[in-house]
C-alpha positions as CSV (number, residue, x, y, z in Angstrom):
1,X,18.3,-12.0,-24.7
2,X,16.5,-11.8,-21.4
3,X,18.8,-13.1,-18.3
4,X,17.6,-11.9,-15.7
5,X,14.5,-14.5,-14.9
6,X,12.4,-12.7,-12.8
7,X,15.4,-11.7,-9.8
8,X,14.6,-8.2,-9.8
9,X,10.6,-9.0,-9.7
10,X,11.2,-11.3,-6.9
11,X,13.3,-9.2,-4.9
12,X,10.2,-6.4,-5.5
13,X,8.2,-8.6,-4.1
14,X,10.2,-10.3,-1.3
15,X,11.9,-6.4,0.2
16,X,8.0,-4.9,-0.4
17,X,6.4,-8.3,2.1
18,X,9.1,-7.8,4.8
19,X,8.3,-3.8,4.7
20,X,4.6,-4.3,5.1
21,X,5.6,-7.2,8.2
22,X,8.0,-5.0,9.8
23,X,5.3,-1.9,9.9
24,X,2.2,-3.8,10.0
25,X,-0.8,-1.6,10.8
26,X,-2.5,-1.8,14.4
27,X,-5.5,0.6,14.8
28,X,-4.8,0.6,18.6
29,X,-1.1,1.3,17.7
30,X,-0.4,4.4,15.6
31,X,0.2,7.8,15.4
32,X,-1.1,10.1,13.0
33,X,1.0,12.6,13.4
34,X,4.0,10.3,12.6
35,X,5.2,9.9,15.5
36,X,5.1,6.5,17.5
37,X,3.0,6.1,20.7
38,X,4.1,4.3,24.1
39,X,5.7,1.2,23.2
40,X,4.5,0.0,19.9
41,X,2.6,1.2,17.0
42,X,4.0,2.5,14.1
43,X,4.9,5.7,12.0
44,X,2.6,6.8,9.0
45,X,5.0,7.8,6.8
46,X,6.3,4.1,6.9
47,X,3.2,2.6,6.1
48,X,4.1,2.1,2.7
49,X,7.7,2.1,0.8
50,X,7.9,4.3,-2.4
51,X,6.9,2.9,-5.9
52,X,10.1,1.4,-7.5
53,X,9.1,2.5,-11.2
54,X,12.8,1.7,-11.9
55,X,12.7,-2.3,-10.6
56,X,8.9,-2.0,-12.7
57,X,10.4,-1.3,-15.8
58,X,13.1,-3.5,-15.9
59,X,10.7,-6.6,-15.1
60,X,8.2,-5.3,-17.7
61,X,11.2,-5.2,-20.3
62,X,12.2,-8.6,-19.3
63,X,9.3,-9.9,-20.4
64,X,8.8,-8.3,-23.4
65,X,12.6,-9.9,-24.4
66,X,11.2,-13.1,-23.1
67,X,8.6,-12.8,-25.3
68,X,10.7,-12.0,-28.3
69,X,13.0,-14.7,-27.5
70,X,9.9,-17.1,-27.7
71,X,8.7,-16.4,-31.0
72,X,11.9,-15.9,-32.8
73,X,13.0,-19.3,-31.2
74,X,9.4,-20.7,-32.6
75,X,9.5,-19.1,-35.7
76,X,12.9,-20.4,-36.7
77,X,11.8,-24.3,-35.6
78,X,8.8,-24.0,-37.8
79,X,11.2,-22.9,-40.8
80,X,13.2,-25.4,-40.0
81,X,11.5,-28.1,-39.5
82,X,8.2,-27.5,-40.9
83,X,6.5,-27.7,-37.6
84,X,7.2,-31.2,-36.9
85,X,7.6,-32.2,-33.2
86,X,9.6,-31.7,-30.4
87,X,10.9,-34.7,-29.7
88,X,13.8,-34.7,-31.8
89,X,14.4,-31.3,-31.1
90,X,14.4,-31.4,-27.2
91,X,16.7,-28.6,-26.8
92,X,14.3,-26.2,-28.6
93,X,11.3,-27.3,-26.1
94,X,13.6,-26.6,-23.2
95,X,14.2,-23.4,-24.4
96,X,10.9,-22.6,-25.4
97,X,9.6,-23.5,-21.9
98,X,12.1,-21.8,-20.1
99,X,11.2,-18.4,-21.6
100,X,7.7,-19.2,-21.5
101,X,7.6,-20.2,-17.4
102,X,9.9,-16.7,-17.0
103,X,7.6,-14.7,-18.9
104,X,4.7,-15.9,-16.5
105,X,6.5,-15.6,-13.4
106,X,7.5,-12.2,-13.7
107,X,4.0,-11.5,-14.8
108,X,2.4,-13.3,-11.2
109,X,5.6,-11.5,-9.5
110,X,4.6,-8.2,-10.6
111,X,0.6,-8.8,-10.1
112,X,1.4,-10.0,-6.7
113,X,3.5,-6.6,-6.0
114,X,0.8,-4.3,-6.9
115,X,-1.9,-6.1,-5.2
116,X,0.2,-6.1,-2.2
117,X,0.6,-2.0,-1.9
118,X,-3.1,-1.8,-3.1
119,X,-4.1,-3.8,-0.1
120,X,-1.5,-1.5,1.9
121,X,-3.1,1.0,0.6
122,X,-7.2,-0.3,0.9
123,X,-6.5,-1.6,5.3
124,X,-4.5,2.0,5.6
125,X,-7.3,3.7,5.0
126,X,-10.1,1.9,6.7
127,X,-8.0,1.8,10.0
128,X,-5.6,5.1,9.5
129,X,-7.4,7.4,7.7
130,X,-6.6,9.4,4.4
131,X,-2.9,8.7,3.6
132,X,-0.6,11.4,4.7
133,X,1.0,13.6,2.0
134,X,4.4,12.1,2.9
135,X,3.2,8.3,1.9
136,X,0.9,9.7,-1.1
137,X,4.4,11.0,-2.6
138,X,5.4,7.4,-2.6
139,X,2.8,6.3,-4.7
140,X,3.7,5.3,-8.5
141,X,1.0,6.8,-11.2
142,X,-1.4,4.2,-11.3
143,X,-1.7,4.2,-7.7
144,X,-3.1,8.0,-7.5
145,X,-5.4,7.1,-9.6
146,X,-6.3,4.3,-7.7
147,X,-6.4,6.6,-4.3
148,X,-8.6,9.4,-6.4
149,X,-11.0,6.6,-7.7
150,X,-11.4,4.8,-4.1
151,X,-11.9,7.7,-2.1
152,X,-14.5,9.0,-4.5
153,X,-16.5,5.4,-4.3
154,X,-16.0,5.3,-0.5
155,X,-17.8,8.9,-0.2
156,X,-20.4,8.4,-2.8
157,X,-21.5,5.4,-0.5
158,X,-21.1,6.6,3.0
159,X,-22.7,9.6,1.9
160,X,-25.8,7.3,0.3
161,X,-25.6,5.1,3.5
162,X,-25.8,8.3,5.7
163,X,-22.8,6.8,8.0
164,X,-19.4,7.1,8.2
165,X,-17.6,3.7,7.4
166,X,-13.7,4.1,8.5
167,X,-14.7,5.3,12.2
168,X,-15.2,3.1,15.5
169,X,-14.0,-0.4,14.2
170,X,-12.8,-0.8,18.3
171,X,-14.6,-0.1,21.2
172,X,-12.6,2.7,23.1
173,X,-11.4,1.8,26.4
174,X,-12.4,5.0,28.2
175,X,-14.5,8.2,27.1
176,X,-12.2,10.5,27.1
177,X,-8.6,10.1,25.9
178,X,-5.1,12.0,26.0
179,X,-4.1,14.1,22.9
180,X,-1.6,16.4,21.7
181,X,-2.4,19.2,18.9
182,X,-0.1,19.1,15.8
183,X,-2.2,21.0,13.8
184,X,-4.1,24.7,14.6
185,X,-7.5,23.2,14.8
186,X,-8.7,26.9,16.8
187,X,-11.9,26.4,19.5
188,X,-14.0,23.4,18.9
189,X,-16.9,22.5,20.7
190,X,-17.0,18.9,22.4
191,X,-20.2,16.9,24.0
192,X,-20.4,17.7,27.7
193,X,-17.2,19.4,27.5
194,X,-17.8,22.4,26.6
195,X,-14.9,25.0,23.9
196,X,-11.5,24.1,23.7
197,X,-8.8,25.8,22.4
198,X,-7.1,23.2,20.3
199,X,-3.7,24.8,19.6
200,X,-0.4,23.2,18.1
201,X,1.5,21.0,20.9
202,X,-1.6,21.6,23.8
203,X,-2.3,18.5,25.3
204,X,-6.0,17.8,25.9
205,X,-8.4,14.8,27.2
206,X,-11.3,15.0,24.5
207,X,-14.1,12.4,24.3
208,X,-12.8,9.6,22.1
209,X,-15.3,9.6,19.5
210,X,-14.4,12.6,18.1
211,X,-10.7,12.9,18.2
212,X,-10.6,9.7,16.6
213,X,-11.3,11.1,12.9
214,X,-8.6,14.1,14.2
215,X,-5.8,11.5,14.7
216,X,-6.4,10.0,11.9
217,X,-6.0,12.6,9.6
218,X,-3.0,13.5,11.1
219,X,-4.5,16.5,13.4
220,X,-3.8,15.1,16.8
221,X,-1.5,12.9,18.7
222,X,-2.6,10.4,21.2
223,X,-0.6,10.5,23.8
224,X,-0.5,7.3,25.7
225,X,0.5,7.1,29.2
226,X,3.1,4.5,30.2
């Protein structure tokens, strides 16, 4: 028989809301590189904790002993007494509605869990970028799928809207903007700049248009003075 009544789902959902608080996303904030500009923002790779397929399974078992627990406490009232009614039997209906009420909390518990990281997963990237390799390894199954089908829906549209959606939510507050190269990007050329050689750990000012995309993806760091 089922004991648990919905702790570990709650605890899913109550250690997954404080890890989404405690690295909330702030598009003027973050470093795509994974590292942490100036005094705030926060680091990609803890944008999102792993999947706990463990916790998942226990919950989903939980209910499924719930469930069991239900019917064979129903089916042996109805054998014994013929389906009459509860009231003379009001330590049946107690039981019956406790396993009932913890069958459907684990079941909102668990919908609210995975609508929380899909969210995570939606805001990350429309103000982040693509998720990082690091975070996508944290993913359970049916989240990959998720990512694959989303960023296939987002491109079929951007590319039918001719514009490109995830880019310039925020005004910039200058043109041109302080970077550091993670990633061999080679010589690039820039509006009214001219080539640069954009090679790992050079620091550059580039126009803030296009490194944008760049540190989103992880490319380049913004460095920010203090």
């Amino acid at each position: 028989m089922a004991t648990d009544f919905a702790r570990t789902a709650t605890t899913l959902v109550k250690d997954l809301k404080t890890h989404l608080e405690a690295n909330a996303l702030d598009q003027q904030g973050w470093s795509g590189a994974g590292g942490r500009e100036g005094g705030g923002g926060f680091r990609t790779e803890q944008a999102l904790p792993k999947y706990k397929d463990e916790e998942v399974r226990k919950s989903l078992r939980e209910i499924s002993e719930h469930y069991a627990s239900l019917a064979n406490i129903l089916n042996a009232f109805r054998e014994e007494t013929g389906g009459a009614g509860w009231e003379q039997r009001p330590e049946v209906a107690s039981s019956v509605l406790i396993h009932h009420q913890s069958l459907l909390r684990n079941k909102r518990l668990l919908l609210v869990y995975t609508n929380m990281r899909l969210e995570r997963i939606k805001d990350f990237r429309w103000k982040c970028g693509r998720l990082p390799q690091v975070t996508q390894e944290k993913l359970g199954a049916p989240e990959r799928e998720f990512v694959k089908s989303y960023e296939k829906l987002l491109a079929k549209y951007q590319k039918q809207a001719g514009v490109q959606l995830t880019v310039g939510f925020t005004p910039p507050s200058e043109n041109l903007i302080k970077v550091r190269v993670i990633e061999d990007l080679g010589t690039m050329e820039f509006d009214y700049l001219g080539e640069a050689d954009l090679q790992p750990g050079t620091v550059h000012l580039l126009p803030f248009e296009d490194a944008e995309r760049l540190i989103m993806e992880g490319k380049l760091e913004h460095l920010v003075d203090d």
